[in-house]
C-alpha positions as CSV (number, residue, x, y, z in Angstrom):
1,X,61.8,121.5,32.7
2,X,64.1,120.8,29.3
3,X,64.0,123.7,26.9
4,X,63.6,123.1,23.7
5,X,67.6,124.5,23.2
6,X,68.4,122.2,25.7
7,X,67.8,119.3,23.6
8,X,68.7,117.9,20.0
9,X,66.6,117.8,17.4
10,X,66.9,114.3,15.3
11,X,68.6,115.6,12.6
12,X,71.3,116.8,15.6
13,X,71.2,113.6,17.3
14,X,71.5,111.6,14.0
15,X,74.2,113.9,12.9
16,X,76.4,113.4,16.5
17,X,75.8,109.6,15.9
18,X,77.4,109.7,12.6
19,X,80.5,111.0,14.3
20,X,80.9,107.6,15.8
21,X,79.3,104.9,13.8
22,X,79.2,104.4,9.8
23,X,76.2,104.0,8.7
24,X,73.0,102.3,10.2
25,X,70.9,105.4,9.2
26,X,67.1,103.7,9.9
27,X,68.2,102.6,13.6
28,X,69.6,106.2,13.9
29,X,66.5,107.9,12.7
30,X,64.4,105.8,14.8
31,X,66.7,106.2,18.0
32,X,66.8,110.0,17.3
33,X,62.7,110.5,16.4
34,X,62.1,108.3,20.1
35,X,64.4,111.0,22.1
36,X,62.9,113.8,21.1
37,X,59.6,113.0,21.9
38,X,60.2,112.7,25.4
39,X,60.8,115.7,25.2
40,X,57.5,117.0,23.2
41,X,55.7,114.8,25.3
42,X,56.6,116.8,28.1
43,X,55.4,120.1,26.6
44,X,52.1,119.2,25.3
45,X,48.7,119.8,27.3
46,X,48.9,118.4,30.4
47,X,45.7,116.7,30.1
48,X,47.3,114.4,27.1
49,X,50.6,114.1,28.6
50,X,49.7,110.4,30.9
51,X,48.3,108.9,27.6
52,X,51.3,108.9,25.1
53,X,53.3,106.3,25.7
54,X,56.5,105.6,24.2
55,X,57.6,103.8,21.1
56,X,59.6,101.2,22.6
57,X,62.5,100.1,20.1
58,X,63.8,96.7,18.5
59,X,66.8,96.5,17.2
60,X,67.9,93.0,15.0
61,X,70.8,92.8,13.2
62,X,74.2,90.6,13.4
63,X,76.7,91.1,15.9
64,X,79.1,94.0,15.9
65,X,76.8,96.1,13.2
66,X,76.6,99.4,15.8
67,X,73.7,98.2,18.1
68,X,75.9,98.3,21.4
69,X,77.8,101.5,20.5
70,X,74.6,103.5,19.6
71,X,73.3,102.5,22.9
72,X,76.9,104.0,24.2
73,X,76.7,106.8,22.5
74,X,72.9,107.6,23.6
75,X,74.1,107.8,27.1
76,X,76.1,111.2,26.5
77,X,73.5,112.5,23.9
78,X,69.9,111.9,26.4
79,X,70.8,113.9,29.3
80,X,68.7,111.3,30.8
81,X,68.9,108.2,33.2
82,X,70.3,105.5,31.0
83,X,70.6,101.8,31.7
84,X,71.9,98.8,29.6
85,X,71.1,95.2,30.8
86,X,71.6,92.2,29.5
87,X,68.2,90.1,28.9
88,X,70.6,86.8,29.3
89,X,71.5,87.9,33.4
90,X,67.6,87.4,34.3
91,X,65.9,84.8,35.4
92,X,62.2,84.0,36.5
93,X,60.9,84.5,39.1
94,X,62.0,81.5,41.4
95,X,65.5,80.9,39.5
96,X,69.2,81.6,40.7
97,X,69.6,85.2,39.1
98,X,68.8,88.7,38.9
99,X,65.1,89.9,38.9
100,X,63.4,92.0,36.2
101,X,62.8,95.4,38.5
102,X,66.6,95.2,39.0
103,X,66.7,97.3,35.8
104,X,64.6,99.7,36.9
105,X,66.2,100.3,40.8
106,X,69.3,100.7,38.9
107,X,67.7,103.6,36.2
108,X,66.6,105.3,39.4
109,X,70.2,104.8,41.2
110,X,71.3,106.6,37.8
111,X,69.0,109.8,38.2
112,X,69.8,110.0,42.0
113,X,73.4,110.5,41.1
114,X,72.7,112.9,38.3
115,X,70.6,115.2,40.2
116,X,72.8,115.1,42.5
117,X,75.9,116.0,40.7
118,X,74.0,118.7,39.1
119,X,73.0,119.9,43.0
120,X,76.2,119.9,44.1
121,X,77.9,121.5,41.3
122,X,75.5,124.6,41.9
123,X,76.7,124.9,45.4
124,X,80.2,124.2,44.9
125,X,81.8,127.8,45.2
126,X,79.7,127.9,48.8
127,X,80.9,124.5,49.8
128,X,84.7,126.0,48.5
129,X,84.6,128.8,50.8
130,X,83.6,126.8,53.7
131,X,86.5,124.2,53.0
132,X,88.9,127.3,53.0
133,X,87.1,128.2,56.5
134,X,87.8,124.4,57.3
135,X,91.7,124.8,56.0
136,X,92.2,128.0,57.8
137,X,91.0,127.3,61.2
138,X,93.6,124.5,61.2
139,X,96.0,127.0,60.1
140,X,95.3,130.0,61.6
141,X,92.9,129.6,64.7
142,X,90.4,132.6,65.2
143,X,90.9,134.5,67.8
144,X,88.1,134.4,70.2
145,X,86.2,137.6,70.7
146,X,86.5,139.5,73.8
147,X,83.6,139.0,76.6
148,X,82.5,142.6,77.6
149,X,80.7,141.0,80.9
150,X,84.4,139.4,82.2
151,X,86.8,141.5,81.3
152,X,88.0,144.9,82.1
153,X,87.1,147.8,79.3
154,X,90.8,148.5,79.1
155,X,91.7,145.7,77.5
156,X,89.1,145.4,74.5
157,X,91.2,148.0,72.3
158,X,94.1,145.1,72.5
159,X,92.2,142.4,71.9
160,X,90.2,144.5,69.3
161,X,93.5,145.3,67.1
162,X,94.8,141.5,67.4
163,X,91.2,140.2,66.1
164,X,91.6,142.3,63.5
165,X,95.2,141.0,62.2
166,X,94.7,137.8,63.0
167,X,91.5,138.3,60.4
168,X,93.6,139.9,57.9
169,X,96.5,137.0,58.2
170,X,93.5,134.8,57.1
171,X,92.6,136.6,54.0
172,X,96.1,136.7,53.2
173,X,95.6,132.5,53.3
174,X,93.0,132.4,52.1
175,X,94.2,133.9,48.7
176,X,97.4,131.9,49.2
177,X,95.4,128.5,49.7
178,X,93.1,129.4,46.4
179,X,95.6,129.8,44.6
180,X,97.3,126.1,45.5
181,X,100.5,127.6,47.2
182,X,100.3,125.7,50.5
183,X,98.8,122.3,48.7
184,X,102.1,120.3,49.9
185,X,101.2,121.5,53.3
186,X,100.2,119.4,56.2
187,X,97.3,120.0,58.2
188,X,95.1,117.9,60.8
189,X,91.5,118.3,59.9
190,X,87.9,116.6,61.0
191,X,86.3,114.0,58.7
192,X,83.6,112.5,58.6
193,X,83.8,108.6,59.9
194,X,80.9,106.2,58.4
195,X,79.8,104.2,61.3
196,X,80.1,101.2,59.0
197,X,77.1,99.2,57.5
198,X,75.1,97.6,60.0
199,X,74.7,94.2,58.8
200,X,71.2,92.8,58.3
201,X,71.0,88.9,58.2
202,X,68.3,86.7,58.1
203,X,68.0,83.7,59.7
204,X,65.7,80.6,57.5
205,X,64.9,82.2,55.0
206,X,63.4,85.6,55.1
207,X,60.3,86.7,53.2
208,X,61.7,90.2,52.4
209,X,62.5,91.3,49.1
210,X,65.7,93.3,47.9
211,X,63.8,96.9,48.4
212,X,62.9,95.7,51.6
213,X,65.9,94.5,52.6
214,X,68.1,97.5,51.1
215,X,65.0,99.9,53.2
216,X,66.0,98.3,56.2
217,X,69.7,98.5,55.7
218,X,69.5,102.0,55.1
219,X,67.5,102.8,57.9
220,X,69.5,101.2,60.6
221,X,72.4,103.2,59.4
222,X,70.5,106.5,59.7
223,X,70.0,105.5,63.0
224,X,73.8,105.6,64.2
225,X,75.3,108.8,64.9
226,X,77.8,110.7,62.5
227,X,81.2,110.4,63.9
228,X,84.6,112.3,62.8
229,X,87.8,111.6,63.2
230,X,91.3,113.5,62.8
231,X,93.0,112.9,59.7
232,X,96.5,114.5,58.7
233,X,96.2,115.3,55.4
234,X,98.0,117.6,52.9
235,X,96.1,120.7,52.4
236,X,95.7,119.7,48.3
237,X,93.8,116.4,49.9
238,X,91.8,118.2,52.3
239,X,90.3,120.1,49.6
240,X,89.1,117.5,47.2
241,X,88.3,115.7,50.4
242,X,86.4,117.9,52.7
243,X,84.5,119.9,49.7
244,X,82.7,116.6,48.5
245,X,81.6,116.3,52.4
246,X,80.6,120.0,52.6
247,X,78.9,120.0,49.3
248,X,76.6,117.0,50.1
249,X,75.6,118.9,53.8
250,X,74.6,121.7,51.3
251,X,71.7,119.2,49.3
252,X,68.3,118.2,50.6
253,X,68.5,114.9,49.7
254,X,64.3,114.7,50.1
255,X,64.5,117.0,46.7
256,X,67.3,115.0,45.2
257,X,65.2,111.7,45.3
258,X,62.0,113.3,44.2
259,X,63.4,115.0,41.3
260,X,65.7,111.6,40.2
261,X,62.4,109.9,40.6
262,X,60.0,112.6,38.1
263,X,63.2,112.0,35.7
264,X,63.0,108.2,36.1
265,X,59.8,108.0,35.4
266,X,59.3,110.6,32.5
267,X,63.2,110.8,30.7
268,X,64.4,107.2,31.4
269,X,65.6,105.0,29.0
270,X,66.6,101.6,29.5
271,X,68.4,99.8,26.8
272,X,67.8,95.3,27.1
273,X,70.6,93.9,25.0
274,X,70.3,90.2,23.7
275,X,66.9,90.0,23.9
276,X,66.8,87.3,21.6
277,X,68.5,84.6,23.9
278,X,65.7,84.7,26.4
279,X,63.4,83.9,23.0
280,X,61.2,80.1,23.0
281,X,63.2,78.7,19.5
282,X,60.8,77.4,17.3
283,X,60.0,73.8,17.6
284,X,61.6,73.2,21.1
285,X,59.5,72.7,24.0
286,X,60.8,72.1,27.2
287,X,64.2,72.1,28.7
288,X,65.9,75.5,29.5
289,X,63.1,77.5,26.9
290,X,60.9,77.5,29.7
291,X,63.1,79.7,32.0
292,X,63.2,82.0,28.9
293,X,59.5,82.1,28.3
294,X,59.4,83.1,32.2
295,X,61.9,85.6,32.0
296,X,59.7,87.4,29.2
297,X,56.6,87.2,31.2
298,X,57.9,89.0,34.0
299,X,59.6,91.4,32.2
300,X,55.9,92.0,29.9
301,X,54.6,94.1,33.2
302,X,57.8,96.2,33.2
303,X,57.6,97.1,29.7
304,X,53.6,97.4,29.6
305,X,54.0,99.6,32.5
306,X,53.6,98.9,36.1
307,X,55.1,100.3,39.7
308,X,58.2,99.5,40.8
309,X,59.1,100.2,44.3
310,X,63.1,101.0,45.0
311,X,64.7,102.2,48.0
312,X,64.3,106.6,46.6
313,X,60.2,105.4,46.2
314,X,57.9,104.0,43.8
315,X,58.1,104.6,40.1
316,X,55.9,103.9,37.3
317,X,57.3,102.3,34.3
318,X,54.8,103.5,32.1
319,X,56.7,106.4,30.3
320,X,59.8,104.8,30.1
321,X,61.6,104.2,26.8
322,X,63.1,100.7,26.2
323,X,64.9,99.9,23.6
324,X,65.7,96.2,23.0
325,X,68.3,94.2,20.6
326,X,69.4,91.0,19.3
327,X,70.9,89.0,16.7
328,X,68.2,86.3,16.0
329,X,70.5,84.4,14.2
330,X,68.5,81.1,16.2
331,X,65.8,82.1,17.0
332,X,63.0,85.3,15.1
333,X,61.3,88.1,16.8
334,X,58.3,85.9,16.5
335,X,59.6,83.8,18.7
336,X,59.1,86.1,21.5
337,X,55.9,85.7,23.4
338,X,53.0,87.9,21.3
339,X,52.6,90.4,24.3
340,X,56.1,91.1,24.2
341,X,56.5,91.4,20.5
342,X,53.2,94.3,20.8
343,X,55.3,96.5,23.5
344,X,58.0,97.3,20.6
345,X,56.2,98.6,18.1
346,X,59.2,99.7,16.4
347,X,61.1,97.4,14.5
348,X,64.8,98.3,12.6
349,X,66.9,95.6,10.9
350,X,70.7,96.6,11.0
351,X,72.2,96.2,7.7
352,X,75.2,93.5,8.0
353,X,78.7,95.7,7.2
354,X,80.5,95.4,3.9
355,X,84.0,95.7,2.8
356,X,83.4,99.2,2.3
357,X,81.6,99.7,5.2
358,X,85.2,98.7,7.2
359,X,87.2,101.4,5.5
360,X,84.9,104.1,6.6
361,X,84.9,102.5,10.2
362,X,88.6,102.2,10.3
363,X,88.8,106.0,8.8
364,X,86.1,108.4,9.4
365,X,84.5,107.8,13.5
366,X,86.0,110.4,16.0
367,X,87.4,107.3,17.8
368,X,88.5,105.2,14.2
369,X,90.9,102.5,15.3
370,X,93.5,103.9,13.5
371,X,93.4,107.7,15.3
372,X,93.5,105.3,18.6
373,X,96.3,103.7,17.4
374,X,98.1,107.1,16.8
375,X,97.4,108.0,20.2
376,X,99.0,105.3,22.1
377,X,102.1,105.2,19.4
378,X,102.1,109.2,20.1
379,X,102.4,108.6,24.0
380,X,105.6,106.7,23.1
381,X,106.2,109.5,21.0
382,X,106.4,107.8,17.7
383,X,104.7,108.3,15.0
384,X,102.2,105.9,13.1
385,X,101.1,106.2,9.8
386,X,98.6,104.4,7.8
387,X,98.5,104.4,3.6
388,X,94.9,104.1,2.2
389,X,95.9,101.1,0.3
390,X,97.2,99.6,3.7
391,X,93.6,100.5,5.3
392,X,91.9,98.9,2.2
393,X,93.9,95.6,2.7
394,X,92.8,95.5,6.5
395,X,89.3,95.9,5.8
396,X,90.0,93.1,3.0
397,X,91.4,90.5,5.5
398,X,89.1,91.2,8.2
399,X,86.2,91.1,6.2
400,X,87.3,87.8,4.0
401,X,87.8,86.3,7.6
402,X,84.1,86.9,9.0
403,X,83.1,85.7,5.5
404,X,85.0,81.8,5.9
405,X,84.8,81.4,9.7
406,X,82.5,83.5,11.5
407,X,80.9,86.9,10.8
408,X,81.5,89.0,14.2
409,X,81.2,92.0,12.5
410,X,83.5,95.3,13.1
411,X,84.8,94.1,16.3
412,X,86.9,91.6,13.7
413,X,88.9,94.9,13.1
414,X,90.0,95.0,16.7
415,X,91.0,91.5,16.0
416,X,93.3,92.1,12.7
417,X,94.5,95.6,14.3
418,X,95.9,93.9,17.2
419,X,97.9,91.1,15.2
420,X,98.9,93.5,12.9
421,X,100.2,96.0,14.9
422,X,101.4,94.1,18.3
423,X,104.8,93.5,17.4
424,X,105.2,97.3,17.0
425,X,103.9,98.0,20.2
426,X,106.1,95.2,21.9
427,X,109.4,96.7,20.7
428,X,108.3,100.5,21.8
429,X,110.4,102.2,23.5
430,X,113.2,99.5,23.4
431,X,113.8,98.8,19.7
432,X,111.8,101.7,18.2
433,X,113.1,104.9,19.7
434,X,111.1,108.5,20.5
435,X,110.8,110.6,17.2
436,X,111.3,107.4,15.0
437,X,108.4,106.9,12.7
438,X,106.1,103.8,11.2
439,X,104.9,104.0,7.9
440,X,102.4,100.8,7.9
441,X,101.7,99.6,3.9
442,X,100.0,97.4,2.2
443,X,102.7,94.8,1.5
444,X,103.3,95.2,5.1
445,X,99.9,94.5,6.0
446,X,99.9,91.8,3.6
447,X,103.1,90.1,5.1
448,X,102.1,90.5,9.0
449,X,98.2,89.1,8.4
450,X,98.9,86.2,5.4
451,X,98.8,83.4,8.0
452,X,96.3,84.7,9.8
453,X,94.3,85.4,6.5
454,X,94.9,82.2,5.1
455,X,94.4,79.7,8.3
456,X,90.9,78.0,8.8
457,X,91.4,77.4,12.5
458,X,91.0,81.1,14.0
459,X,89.3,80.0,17.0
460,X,92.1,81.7,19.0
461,X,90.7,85.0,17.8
462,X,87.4,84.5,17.6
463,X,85.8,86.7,20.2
């Protein structure tokens, strides 16, 4: 179970999402308050835990206000299986596309791999010393111990004495091997050789579903027996190569898929970006709206909580936290089917960014566009600097230019940045040199972006 210093409180998780995104602070609170009640949920009487449900999140707000990148950054700050799908890539039931319960095979696929990374990282110094094992009977064969029964007593002292060097040439190896002195070294070592996927067709049509289908896969490949093969491989290779192999030998993989399954079903968050283009717009009945409408209604049992089986087992959605998002700028929230609206019960509007709100993005986020800027210039070893008035005049331009031809929000940044900046990056290392440096102002900024400020027809950098 999560301890309680295991996890953030809000105030720590709105506090490491201000490292990243400027402002937004009512989605952040929200977003913050939602994960840590999975984990007081999980620490209350046992007898109330089945019955609180989460607060499912909606997000509304104009492109490129911060709804994708807090989803980002909730991946590293949950320790939880995290998924983000795009409501757009389904279709009903029936249609060409993805199904619904797609999301929810792939949450599970998420918390079978981090269970199992955490499993195999607390076995990792075994698995190292039997990979040395591996490396040194390639190197140094053991000596075989002497048979009492066949052989004359006379001999065992010999064989004794050369056992005993031959162990202590090993341990001299050893040390020599863990220390990455004989990593250029070829050896010929055993590896494991998948028998390949056995291919499972169906002829007319088949009634199976995916799970079914992905069951049966997996099963008929069980079925076929582990082969090795010989492999000459540095020793370096080996390592990397041979301790992923022993590692996974050293996990019950029955305990992996039960625990990814309790942390699917209890600490999973799923994230369901552009909600709002599988919304019925007002006023239009028929035509491609009804696939949407469709799409909504299967994804209703999903979200009010039903079981979904995958190929690691069933799981119950009924604890899982979704967190949905859209623009609206066609169609309203209300223009989601009623029982859909009820399953997010929490609703944020994202403010749209100001001029001010650029300066701070461009500035103050761990990964600003200007410190990533620095960072590829500083790979070239040349340094880049930006004046405040210059960084004013960006967010000026870029801002001005969602205003007249269309408002994509901060990723217009990205946009200006690139034109702005390109040229530089072109003539590095030919024209500009290592150790020169470029000091970029605000008449330069002004110069390099004036047709692109001024022109009507941007469609050519419109995302």
């Amino acid at each position: 179970m999560i301890t309680k210093k295991e996890y953030l409180t809000p105030r720590e998780i709105v506090g490491a999402l201000d490292k990243y995104i400027v402002g937004q602070q009512a989605a952040k609170r929200n977003v913050a308050i939602a994960l840590r009640n999975r984990w007081r949920r999980m620490h209350v009487a046992s007898n109330m835990q089945g019955d609180i449900t989460p607060n499912n999140i909606l997000m509304i707000g104009a492109t490129g206000v911060g709804k994708t990148e807090i989803a980002r950054r909730l991946v590293k700050l949950a320790g939880a299986p995290f998924v983000k799908v795009e409501a757009s890539k389904f279709t009903e039931v029936g249609y060409v596309g993805r199904d619904v319960e797609s999301m929810v095979r792939d949450l599970v696929e998420q918390a079978v791999n981090m269970v199992k990374a955490a499993k195999e990282e607390a076995v990792k110094e075994k698995a190292a010393q039997l990979v040395e094992d591996l490396i040194l009977d390639a190197l140094i064969p053991p000596v075989a111990q002497p048979d009492k029964t066949s052989r004359d007593i006379t001999s065992m002292p010999a064989e004794q004495e050369s056992s005993h060097l031959n162990q202590q040439t090993r341990e001299r190896f050893r040390t020599k091997i863990r220390n990455g002195e004989l990593d250029d070294r070829k050896i010929e070592v055993k590896v494991s050789k998948s028998g390949g996927n056995m291919g499972v067709g169906m002829i007319g049509g088949g009634m199976m579903d995916e799970t079914s289908m992905i069951n049966l896969q997996d099963m008929l490949n069980n079925m076929l027996p582990k082969k090795t093969r010989k492999k000459k491989l540095t020793i370096g290779e080996a390592k990397k190569l041979l301790l992923a192999e022993e590692a996974a030998k050293l996990i019950d993989m029955d305990v992996v898929k039960e625990e990814a399954l309790d942390k699917a079903r209890n600490t999973g968050i799923i994230f369901i970006d552009e909600i709002d283009k599988i919304a019925a717009r007002t006023g239009q009945g028929g035509g491609p709206d009804v696939s949407r409408e469709g799409v909504q209604r299967d994804l209703l049992p999903i979200v009010e909580g039903s079981a979904v089986n995958t190929k690691h087992g069933t799981v119950h959605t009924d604890h899982i936290l979704f967190i949905a998002a859209g623009a609206f700028h066609v169609s309203k929230p209300s223009d989601l089917i009623p029982e859909l609206q009820g399953r997010f019960p929490i609703r944020v509007k994202l403010d749209n960014l100001t001029q001010a709100d650029f300066v701070s993005i461009l500035q103050e986020p761990k990964n600003a566009l200007t410190a990533q800027y620095e960072a590829l210039f500083a790979a070239e070893e040349v340094e880049i600097t930006f004046e405040d008035a210059a960084i004013e005049e960006i967010a000026s331009i870029a801002y001005q230019i969602n205003a007249e031809v269309e408002n994509i929000g901060a990723r217009r940044l990205h946009t200006v940045m690139s034109h702005l900046l390109n040229n530089f990056l072109f003539d590095v290392p030919d024209k500009i040199k290592p150790q020169e440096k470029i000091w970029i102002t605000k008449d330069l900024v002004t110069t390099q972006l004036s047709n692109l400020a001024q022109s009507k027809d941007l469609s050519e950098y419109i995302l």
